[in-house]
DSSP file (Angstrom, degrees, kcal/mol; ACC not computed):
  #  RESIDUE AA STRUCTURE BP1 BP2  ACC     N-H-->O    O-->H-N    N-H-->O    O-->H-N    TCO  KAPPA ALPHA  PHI   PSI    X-CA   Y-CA   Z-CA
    1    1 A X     >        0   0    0      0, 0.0     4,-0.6     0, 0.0     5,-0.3   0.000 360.0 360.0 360.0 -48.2    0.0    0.0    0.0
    2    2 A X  T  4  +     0   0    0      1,-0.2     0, 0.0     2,-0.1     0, 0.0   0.918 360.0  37.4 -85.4 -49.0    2.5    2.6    1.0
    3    3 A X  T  4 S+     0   0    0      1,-0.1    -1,-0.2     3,-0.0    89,-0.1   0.492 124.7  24.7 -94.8  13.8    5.3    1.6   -1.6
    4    4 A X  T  4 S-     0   0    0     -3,-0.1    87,-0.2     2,-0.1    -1,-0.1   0.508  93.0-119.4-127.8 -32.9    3.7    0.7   -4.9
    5    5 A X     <  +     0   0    0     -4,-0.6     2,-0.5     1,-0.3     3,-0.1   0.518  48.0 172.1  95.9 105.8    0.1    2.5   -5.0
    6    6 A X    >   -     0   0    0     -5,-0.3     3,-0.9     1,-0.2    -1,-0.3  -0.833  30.2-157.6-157.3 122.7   -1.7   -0.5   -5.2
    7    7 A X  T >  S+     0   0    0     -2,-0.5     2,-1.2     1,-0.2     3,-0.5   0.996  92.2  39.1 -64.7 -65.0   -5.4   -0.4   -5.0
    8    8 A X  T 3> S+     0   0    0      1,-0.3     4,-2.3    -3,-0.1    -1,-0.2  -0.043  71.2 121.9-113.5  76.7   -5.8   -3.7   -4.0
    9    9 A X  H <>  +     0   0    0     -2,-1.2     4,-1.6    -3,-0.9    -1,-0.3   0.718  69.8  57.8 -93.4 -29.3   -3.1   -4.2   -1.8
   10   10 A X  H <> S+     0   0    0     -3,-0.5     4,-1.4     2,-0.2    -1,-0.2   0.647 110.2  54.1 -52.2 -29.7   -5.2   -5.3    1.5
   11   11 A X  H  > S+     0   0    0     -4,-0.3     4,-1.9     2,-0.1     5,-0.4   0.934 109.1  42.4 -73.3 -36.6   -6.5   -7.9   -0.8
   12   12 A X  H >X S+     0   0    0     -4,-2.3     4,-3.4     2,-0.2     3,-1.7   0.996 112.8  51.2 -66.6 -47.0   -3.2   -9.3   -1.9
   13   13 A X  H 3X S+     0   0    0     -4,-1.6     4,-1.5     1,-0.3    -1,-0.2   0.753 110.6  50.0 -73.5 -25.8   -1.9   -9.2    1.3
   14   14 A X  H 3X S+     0   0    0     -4,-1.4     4,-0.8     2,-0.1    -1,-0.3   0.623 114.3  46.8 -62.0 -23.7   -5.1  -11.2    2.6
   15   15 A X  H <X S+     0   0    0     -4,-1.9     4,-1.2    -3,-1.7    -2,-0.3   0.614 110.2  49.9-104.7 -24.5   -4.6  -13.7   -0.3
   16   16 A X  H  X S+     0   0    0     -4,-3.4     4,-4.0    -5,-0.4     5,-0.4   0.950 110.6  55.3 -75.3 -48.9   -0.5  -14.2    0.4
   17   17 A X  H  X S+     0   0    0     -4,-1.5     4,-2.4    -5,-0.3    -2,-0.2   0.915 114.7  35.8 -38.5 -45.5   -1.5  -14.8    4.3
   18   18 A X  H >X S+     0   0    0     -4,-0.8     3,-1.1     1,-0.3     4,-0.9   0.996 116.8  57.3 -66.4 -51.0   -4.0  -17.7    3.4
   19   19 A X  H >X S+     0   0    0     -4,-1.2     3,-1.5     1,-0.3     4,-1.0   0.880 104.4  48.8 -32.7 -67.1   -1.7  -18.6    0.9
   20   20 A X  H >< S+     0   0    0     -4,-4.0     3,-0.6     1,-0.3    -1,-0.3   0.859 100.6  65.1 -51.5 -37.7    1.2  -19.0    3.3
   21   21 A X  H << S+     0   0    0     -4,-2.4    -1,-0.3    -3,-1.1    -2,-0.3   0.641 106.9  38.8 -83.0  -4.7   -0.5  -21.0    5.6
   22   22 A X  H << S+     0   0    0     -3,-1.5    -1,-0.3    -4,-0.9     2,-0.2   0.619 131.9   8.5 -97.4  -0.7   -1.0  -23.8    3.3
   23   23 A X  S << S-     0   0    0     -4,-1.0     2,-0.4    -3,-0.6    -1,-0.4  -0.817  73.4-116.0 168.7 135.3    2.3  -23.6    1.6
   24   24 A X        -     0   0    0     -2,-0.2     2,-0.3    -3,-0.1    -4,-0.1  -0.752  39.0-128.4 -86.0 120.1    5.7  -21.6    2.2
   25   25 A X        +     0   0    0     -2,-0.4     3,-0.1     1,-0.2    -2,-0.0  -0.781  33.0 174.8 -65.7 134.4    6.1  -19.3   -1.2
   26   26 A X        +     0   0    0     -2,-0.3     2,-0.3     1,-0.1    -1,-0.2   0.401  49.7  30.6 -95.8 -11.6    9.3  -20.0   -2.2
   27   27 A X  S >> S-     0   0    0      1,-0.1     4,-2.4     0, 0.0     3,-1.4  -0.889  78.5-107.1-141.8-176.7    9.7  -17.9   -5.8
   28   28 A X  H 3> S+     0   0    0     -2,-0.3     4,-2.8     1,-0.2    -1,-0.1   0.798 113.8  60.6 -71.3  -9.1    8.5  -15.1   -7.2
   29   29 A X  H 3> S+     0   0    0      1,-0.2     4,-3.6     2,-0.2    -1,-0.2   0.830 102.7  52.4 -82.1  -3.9    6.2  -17.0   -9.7
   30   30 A X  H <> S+     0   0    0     -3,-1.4     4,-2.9     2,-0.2    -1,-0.2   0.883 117.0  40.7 -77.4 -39.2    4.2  -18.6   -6.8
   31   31 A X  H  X S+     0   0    0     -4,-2.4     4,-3.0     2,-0.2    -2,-0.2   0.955 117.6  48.1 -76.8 -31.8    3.7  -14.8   -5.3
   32   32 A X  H  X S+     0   0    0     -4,-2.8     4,-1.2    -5,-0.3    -2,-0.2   0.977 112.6  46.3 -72.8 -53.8    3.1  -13.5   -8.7
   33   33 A X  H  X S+     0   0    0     -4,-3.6     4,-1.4     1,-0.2    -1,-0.2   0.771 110.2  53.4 -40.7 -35.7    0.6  -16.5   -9.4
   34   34 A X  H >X S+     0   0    0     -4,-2.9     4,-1.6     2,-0.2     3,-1.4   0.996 113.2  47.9 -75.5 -46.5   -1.2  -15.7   -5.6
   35   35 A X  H >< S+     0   0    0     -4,-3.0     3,-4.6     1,-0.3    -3,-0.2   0.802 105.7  55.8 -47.2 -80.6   -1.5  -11.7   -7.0
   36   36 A X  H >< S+     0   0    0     -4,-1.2     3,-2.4     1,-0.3    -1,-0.3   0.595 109.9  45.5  12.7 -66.6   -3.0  -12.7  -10.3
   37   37 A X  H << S+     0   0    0     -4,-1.4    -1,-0.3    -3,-1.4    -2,-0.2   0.824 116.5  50.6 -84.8 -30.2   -5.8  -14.6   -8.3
   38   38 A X  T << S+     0   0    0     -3,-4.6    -1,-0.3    -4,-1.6     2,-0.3   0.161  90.1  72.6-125.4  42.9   -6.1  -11.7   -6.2
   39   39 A X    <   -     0   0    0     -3,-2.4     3,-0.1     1,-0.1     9,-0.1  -0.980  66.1-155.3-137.6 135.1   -6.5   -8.8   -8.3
   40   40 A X  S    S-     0   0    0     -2,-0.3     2,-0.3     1,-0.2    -1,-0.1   0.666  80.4  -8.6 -92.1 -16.9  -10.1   -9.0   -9.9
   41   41 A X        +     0   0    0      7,-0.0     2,-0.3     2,-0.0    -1,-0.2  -0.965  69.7 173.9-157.5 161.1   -9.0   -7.0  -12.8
   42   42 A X        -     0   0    0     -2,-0.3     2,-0.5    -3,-0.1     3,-0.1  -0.950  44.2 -57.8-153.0 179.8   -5.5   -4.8  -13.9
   43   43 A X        -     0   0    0     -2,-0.3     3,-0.0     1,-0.2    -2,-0.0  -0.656  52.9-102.8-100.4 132.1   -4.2   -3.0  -16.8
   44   44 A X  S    S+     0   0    0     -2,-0.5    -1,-0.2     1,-0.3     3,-0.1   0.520 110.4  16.4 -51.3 165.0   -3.7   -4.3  -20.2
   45   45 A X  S    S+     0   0    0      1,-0.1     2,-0.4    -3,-0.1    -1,-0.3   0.670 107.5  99.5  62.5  10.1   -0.3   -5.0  -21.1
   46   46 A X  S    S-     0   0    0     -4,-0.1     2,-0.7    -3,-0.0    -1,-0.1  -0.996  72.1-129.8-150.5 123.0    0.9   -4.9  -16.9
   47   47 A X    >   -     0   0    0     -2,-0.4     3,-1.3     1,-0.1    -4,-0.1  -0.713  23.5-121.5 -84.4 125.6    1.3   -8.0  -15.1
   48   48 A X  T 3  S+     0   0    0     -2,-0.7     3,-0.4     1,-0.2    -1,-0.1   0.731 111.9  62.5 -12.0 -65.1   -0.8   -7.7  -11.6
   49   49 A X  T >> S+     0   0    0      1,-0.2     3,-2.2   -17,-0.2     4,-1.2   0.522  71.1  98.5  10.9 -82.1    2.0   -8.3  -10.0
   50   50 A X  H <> S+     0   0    0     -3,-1.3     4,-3.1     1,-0.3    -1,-0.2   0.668  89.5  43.2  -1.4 -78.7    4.2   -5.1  -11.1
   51   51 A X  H 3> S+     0   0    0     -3,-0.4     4,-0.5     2,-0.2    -1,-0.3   0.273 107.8  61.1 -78.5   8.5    3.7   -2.9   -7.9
   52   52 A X  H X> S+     0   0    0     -3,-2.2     3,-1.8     2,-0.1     4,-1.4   0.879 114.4  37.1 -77.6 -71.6    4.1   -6.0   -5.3
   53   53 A X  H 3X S+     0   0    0     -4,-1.2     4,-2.2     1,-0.3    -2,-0.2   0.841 115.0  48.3 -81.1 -45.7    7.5   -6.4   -6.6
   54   54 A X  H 3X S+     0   0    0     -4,-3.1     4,-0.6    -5,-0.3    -1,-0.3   0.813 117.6  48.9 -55.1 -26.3    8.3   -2.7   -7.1
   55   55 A X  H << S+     0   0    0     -3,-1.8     4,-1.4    -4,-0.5    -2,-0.2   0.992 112.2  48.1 -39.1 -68.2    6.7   -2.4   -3.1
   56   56 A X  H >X S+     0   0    0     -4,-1.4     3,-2.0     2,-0.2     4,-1.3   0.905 111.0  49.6 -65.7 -58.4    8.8   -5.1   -2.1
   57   57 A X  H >< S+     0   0    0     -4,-2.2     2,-3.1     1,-0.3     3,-1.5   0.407 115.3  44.3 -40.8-123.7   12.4   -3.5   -4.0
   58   58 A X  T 3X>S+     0   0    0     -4,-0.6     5,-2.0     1,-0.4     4,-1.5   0.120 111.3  52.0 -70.8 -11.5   12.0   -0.2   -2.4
   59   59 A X  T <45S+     0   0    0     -2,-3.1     3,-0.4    -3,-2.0    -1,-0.4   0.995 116.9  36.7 -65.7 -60.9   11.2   -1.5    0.8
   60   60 A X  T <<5S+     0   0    0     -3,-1.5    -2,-0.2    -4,-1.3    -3,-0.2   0.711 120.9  50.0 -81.3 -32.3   14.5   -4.0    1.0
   61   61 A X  T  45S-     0   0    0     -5,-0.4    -1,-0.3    -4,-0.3    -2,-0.2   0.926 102.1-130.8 -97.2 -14.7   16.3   -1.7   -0.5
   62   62 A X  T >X5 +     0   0    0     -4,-1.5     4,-3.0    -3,-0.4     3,-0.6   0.793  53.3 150.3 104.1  20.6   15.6    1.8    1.6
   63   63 A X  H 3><S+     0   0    0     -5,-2.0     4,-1.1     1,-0.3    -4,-0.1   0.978  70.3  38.3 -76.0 -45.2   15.0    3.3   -1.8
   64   64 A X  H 3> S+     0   0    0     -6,-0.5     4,-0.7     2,-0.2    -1,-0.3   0.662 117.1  46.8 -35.3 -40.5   12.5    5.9   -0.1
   65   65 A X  H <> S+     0   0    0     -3,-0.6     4,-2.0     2,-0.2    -1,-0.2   0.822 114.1  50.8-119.4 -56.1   14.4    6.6    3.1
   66   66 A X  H  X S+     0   0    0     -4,-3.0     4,-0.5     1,-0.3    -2,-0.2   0.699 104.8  55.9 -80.4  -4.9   17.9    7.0    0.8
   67   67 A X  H  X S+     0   0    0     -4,-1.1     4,-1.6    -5,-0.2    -1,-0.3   0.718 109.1  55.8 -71.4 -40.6   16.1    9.7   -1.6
   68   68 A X  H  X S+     0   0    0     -4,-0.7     4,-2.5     1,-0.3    -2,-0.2   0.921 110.1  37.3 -62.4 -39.9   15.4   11.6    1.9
   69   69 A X  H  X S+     0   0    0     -4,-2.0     4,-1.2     2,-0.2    -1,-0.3   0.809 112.3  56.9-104.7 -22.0   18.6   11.9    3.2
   70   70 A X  H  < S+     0   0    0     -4,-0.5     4,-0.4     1,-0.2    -2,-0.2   0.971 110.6  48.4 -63.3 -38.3   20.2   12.6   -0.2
   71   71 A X  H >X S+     0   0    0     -4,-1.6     3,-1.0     2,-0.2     4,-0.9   0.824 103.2  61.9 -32.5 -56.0   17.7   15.4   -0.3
   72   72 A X  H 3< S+     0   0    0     -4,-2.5     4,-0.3     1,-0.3    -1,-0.2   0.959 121.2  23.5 -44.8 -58.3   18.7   16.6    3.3
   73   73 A X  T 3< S+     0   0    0     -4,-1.2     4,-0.4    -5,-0.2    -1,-0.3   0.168  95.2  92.7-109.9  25.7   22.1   17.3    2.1
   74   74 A X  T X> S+     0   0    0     -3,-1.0     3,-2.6    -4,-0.4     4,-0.8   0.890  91.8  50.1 -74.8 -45.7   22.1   17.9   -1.9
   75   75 A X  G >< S+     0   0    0     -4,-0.9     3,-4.5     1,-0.2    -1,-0.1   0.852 100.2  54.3 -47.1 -59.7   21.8   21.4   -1.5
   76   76 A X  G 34 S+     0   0    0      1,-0.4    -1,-0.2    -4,-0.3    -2,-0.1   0.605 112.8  55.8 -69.9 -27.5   24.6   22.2    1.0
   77   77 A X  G <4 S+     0   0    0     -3,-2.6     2,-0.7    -4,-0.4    -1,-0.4   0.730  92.1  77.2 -91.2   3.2   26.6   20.4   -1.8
   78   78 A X  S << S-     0   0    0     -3,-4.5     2,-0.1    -4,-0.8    -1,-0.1  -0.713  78.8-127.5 -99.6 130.1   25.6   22.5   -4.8
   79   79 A X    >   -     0   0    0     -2,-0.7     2,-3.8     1,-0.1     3,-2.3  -0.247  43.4 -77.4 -51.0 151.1   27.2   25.8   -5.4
   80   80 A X  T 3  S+     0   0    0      1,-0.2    -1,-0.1    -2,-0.1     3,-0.1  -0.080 132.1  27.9 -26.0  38.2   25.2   28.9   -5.9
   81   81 A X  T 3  S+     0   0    0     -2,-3.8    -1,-0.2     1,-0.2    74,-0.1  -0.275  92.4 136.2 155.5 -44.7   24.2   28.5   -9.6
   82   82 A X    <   -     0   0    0     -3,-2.3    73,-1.5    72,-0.2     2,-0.5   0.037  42.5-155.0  -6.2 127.5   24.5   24.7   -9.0
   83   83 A X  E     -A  154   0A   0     71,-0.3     2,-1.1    -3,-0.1    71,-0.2  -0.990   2.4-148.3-102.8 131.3   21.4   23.0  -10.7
   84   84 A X  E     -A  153   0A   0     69,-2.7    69,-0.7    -2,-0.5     2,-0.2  -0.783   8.1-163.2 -95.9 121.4   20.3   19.8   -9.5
   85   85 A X        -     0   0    0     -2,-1.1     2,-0.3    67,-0.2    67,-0.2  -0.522   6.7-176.9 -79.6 147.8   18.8   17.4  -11.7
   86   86 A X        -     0   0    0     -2,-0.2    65,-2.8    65,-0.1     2,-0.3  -0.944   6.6-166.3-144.0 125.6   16.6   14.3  -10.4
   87   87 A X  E     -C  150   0B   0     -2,-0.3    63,-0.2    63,-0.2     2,-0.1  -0.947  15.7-165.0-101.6 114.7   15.2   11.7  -12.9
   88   88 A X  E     -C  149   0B   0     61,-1.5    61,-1.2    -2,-0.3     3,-0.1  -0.489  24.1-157.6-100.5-162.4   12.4    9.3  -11.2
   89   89 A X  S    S+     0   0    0      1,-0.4     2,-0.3    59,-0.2    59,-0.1  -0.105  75.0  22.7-138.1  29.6   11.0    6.1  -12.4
   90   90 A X  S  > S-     0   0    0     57,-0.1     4,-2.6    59,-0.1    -1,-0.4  -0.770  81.2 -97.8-173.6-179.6    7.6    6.3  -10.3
   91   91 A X  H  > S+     0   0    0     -2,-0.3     4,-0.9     1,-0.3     5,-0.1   0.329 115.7  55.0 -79.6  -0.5    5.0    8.5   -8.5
   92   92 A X  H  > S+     0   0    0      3,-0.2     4,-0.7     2,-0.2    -1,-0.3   0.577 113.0  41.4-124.8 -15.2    6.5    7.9   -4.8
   93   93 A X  H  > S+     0   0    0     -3,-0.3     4,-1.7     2,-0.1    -2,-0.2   0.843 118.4  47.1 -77.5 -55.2   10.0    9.0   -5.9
   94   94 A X  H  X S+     0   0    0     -4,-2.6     4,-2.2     1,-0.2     5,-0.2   0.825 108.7  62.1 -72.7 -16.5    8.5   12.1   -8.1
   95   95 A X  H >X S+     0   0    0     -4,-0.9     4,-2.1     1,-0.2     3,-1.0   0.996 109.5  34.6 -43.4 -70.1    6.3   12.8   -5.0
   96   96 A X  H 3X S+     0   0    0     -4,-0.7     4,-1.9     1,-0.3    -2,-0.2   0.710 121.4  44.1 -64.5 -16.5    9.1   13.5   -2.8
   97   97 A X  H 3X S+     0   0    0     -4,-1.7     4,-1.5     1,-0.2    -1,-0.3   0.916 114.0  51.9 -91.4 -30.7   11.6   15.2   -5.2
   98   98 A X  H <X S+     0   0    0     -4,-2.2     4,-1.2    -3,-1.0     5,-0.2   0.824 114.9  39.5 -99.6 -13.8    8.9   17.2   -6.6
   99   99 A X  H  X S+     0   0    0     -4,-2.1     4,-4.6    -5,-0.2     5,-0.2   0.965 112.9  60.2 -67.8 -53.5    7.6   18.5   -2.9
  100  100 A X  H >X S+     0   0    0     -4,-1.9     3,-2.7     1,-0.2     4,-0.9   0.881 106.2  45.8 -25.9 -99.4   11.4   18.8   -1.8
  101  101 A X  H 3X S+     0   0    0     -4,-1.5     4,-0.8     1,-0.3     5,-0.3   0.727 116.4  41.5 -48.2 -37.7   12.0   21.4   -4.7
  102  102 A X  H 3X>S+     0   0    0     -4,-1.2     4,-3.2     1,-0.2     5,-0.6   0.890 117.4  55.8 -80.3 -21.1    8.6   23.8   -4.0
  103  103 A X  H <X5S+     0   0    0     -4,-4.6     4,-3.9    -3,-2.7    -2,-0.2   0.994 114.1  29.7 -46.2 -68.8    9.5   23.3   -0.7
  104  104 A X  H  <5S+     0   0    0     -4,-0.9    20,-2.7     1,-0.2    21,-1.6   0.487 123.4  51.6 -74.3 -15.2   13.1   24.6   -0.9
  105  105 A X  H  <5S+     0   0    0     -4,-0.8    -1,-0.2    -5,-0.4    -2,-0.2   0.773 117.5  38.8 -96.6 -40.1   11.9   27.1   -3.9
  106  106 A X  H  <5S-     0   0    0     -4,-3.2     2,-0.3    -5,-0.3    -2,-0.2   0.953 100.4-138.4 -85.8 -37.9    8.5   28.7   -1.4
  107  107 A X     << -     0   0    0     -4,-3.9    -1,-0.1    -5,-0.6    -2,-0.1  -0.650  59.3 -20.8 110.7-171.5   10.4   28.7    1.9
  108  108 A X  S    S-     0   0    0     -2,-0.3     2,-0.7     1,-0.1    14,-0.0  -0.281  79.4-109.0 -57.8 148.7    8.2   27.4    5.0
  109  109 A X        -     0   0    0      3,-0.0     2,-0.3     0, 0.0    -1,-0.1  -0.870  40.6-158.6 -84.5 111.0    3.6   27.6    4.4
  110  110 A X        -     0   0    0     -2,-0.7     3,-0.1     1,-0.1     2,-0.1  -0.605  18.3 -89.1 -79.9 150.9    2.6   30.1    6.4
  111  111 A X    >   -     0   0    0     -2,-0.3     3,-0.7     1,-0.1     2,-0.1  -0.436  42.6-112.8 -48.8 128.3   -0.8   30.6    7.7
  112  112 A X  T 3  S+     0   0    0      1,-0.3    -1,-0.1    -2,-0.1     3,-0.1  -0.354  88.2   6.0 -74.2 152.8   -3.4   32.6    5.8
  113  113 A X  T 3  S+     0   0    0     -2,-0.1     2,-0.6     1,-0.1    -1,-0.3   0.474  89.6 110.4  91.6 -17.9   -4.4   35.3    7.0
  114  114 A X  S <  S-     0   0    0     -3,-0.7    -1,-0.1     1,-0.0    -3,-0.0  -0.948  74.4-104.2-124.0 118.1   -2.5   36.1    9.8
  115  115 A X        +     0   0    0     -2,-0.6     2,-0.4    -3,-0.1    -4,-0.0  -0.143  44.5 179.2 -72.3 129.8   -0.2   39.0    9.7
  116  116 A X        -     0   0    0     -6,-0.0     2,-0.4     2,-0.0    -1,-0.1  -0.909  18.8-156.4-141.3 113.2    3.7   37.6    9.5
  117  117 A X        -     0   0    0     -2,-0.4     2,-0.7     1,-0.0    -2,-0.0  -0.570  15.0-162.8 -74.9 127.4    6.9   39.8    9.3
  118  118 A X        -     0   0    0     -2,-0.4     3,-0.2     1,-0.2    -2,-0.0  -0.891  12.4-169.6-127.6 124.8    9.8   37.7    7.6
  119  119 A X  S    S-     0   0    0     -2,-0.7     2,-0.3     1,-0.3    -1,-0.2   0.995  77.8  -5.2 -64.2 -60.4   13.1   39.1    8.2
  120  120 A X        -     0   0    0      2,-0.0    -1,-0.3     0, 0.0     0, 0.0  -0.865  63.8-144.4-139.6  83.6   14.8   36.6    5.5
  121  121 A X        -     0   0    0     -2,-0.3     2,-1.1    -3,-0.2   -14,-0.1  -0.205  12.3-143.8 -78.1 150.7   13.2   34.1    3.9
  122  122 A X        +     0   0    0    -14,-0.0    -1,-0.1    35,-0.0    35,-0.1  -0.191  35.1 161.6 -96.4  48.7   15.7   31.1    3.5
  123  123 A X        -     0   0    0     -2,-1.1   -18,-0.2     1,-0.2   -19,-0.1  -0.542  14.0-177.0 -75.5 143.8   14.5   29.9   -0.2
  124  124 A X        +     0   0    0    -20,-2.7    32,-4.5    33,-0.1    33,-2.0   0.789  54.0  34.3-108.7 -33.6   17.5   27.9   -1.1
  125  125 A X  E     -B  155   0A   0    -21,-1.6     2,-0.9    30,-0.2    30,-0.2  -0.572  54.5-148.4-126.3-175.0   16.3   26.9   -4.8
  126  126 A X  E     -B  154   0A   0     28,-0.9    28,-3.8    -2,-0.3     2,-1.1  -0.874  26.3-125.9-137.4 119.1   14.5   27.8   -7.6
  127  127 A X        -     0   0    0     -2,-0.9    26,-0.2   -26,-0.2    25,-0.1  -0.502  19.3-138.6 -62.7  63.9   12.7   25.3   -9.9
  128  128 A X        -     0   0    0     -2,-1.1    24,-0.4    23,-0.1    -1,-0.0   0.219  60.3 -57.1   4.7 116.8   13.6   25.3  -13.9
  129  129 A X  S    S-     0   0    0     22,-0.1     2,-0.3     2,-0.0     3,-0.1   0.041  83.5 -48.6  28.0-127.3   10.6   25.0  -15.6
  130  130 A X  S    S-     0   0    0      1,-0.2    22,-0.1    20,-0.1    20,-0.1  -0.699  77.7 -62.9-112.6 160.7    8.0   22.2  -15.3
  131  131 A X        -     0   0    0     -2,-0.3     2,-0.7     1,-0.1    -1,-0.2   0.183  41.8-144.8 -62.3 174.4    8.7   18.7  -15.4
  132  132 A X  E     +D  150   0B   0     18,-1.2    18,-1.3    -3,-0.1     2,-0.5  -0.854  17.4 178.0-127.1 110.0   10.1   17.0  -18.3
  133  133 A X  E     -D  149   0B   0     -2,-0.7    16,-0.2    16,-0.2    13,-0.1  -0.975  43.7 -89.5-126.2 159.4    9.0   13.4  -19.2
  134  134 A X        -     0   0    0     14,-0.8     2,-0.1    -2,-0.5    -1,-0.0  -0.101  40.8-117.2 -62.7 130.1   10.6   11.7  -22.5
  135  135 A X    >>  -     0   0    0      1,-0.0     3,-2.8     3,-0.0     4,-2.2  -0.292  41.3 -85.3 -59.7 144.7    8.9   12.0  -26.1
  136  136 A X  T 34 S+     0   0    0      1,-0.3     3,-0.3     2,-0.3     5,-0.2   0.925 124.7  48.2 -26.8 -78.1    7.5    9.1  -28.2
  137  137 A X  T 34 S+     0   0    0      1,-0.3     3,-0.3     2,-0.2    -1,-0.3   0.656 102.9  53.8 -49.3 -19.1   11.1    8.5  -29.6
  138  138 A X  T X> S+     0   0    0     -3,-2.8     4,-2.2     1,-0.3     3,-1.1   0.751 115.4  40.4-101.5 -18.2   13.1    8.5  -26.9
  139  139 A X  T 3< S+     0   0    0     -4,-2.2    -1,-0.3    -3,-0.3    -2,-0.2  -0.118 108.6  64.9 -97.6  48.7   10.8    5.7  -25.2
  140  140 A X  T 34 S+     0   0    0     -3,-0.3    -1,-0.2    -5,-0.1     3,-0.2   0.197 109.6  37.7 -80.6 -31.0   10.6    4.1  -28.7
  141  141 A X  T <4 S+     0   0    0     -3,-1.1    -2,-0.2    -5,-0.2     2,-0.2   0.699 137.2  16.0-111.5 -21.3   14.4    3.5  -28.4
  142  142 A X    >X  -     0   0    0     -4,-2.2     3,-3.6     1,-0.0     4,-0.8  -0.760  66.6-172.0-137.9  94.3   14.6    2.7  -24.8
  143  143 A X  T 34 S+     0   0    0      1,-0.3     4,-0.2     2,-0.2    -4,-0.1   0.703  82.6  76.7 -60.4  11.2   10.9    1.7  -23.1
  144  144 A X  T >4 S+     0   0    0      1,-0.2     3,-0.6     2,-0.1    -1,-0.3   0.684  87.1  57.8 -92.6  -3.9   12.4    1.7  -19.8
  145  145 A X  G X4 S+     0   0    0     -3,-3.6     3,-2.5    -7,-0.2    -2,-0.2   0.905  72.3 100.0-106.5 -44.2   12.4    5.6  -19.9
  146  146 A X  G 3< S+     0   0    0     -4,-0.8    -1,-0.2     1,-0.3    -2,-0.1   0.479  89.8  41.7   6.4 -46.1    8.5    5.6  -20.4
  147  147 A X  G <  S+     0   0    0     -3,-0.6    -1,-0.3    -4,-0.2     2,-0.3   0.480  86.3 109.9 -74.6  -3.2    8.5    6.5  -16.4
  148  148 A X    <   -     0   0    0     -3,-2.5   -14,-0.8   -59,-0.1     2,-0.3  -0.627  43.4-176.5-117.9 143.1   10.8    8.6  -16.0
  149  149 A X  E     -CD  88 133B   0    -61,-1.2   -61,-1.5    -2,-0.3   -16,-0.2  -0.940  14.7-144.6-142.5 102.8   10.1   12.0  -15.3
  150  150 A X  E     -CD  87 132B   0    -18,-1.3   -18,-1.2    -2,-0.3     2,-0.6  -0.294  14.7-176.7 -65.3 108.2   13.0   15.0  -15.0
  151  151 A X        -     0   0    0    -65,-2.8     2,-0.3    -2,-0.2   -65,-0.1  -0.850   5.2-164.6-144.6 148.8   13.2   17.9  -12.7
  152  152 A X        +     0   0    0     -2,-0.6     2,-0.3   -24,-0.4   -67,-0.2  -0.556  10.7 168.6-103.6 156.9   15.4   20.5  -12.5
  153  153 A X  E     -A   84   0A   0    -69,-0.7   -69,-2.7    -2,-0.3     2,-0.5  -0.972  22.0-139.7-162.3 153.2   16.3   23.4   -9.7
  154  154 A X  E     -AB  83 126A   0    -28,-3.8   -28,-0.9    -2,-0.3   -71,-0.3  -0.961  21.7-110.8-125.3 127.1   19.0   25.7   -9.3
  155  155 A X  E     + B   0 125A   0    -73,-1.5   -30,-0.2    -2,-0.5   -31,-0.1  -0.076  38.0 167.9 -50.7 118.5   20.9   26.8   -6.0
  156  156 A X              0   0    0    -32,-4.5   -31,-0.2   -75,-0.0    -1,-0.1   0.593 360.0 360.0-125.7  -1.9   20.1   30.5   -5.2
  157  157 A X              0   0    0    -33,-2.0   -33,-0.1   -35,-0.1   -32,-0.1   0.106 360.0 360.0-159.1 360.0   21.5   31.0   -1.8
C-alpha cells in the first residue's frame, strides 16, 4: 500500500496470508501467481503483480528513506548556480523530489491570513521549468524511460 500504489493491496496481502498457511512461497512465480488470483482486474499489457514487486524492492532496499537523506544534504553540496537534476522512475520518488524542490523554492507555508513579518526568507532553490518526461522517440528506443520524469532546480542561496 505505502510503496507501490496498489489499490488492492489489503486484498493481496489477505490472499498471500492464506496462501502462506498452506504452503511456504518459495519464488516469485508462486507470489506472482497468488496476485494474479487476487486482483479481480489490472491494466492491459501490466502483469498484476508489477507494484508487489516494485513495493517489495523499495522496501528492502531503503530506496524511499535514501532519496530523503540525499535530499537533506544535496543542497549544501551544490554551489550557488548549481542545478540539481533528479530523474524518477515512479510517482512515490516524483512525489518526494517534486515536494522537496517547491518546498526549498517557497520557503516554509505560512498561515493565511494572519499577519507575518519575515526578516529573511531562506528559499535555497529555484525550480527550472516544469517537469520533463521523454517524447515518443526517446521511449521508442529505450521503453524503460517511459516512467521517467526529469526535474530541475537551481541553487540560489
Amino acid at each position: 500500500w505505502n510503496f507501490g500504489d496498489e489499490r488492492f493491496a489489503r486484498r493481496i496481502a489477505r490472499h498471500i496470508v492464506k496462501a502462506r498457511q498452506e504452503v511456504d512461497i518459495l519464488s516469485t512465480k508462486q507470489l506472482a501467481d497468488i496476485v494474479r488470483e487476487a486482483v479481480p482486474f489490472y491494466e492491459k499489457n501490466k502483469h498484476p503483480a508489477t507494484r508487489v514487486f516494485q513495493a517489495t524492492r523499495i522496501f528492502i532496499n531503503h530506496e524511499l528513506d535514501d532519496l530523503v537523506i540525499f535530499l537533506e544534504k544535496v543542497i549544501d553540496l551544490l554551489k550557488i548556480g548549481g542545478r540539481l537534476v533528479i530523474i524518477s522512475f515512479h510517482s512515490l520518488e516524483d512525489r518526494l523530489v517534486k515536494r522537496f524542490m517547491v518546498k526549498e523554492s517557497r520557503g516554509k507555508k505560512l498561515p493565511k491570513n494572519i499577519p507575518i513579518i519575515i526578516d529573511e526568507p531562506k528559499l535555497r532553490l529555484a525550480v527550472i521549468g516544469k517537469a520533463i518526461k521523454p517524447c515518443q522517440q526517446e521511449v521508442d528506443q529505450n521503453v524503460r524511460a517511459r516512467s521517467g520524469i526529469m526535474r530541475i532546480a537551481e541553487r540560489i542561496a
